[in-house]
N, C-alpha and C positions, 0 to 999 in steps of 0.2 A: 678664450674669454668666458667669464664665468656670464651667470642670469644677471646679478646686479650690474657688472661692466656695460654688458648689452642693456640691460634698461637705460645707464645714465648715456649711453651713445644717442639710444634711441630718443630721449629726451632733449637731450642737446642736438639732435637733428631736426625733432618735431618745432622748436625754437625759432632753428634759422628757418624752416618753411614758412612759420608764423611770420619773419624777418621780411622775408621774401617775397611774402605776400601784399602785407603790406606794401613795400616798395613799388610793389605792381598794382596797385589799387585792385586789388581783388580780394574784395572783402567776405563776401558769403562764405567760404571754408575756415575759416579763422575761428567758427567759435565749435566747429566739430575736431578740427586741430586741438584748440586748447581744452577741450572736455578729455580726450586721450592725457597731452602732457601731463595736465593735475591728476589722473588716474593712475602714471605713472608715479607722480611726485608721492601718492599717499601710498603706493606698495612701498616705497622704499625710505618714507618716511616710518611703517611700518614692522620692515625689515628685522630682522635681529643684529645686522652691520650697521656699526652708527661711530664709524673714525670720523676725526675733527675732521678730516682731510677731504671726505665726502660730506659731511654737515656743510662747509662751506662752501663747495660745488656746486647743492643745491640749491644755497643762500644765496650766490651770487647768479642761477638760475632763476630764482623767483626775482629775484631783484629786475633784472634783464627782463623777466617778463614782463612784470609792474611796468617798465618805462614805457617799452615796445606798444601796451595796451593803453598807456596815457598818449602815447604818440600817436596811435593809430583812433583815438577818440578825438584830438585838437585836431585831426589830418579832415576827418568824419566831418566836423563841425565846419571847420574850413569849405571842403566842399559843399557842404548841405546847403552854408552861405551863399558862394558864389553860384551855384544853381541858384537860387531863390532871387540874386541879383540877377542874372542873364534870364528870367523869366521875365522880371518887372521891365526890365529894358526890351525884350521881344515882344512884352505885350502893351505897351507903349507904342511898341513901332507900328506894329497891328494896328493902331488906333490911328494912327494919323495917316495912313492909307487911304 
């Protein structure tokens, strides 16, 4: 496997971790994750390899990113919500004690 094959593996690993993570609500590693993948994304955007075949591997990579981090922002907000609910209702309860 050449450098570029291992970057775009490597990439599409670091992905599903980000995938991954999110699914596990564990949030904190995700943006030193994604600091790595886009540091991959710009060597090999870089590169002197530029087949349509890998152009659109990494299109459809950023794409998948994009979603992953709109999803993992509504997920964010979501939570952020209902903590903010389940405070007002605990401190509620507090009060009528």
């Amino acid at each position: 496997m050449n450098d570029f094959e291992s970057d775009l593996t490597l990439l599409e690993n670091l992905s599903k971790k980000i995938s991954d993570l999110i699914y596990n609500n564990q949030f904190t590693q995700i943006s030193q994750i994604d600091k790595q993948r886009r540091a991959i994304i710009e060597k090999i955007k870089n590169s002197e390899t530029s087949h349509l075949q890998i152009k659109s591997r990494i299109s459809d990579l950023i794409i998948n990113n994009n979603e992953m981090l709109i999803s993992t922002q509504n997920k964010f907000k979501k939570l952020t919500k209902d903590h903010e609910k389940f405070n007002k209702r605990l401190k509620a309860y507090s009060f009528t004690k």
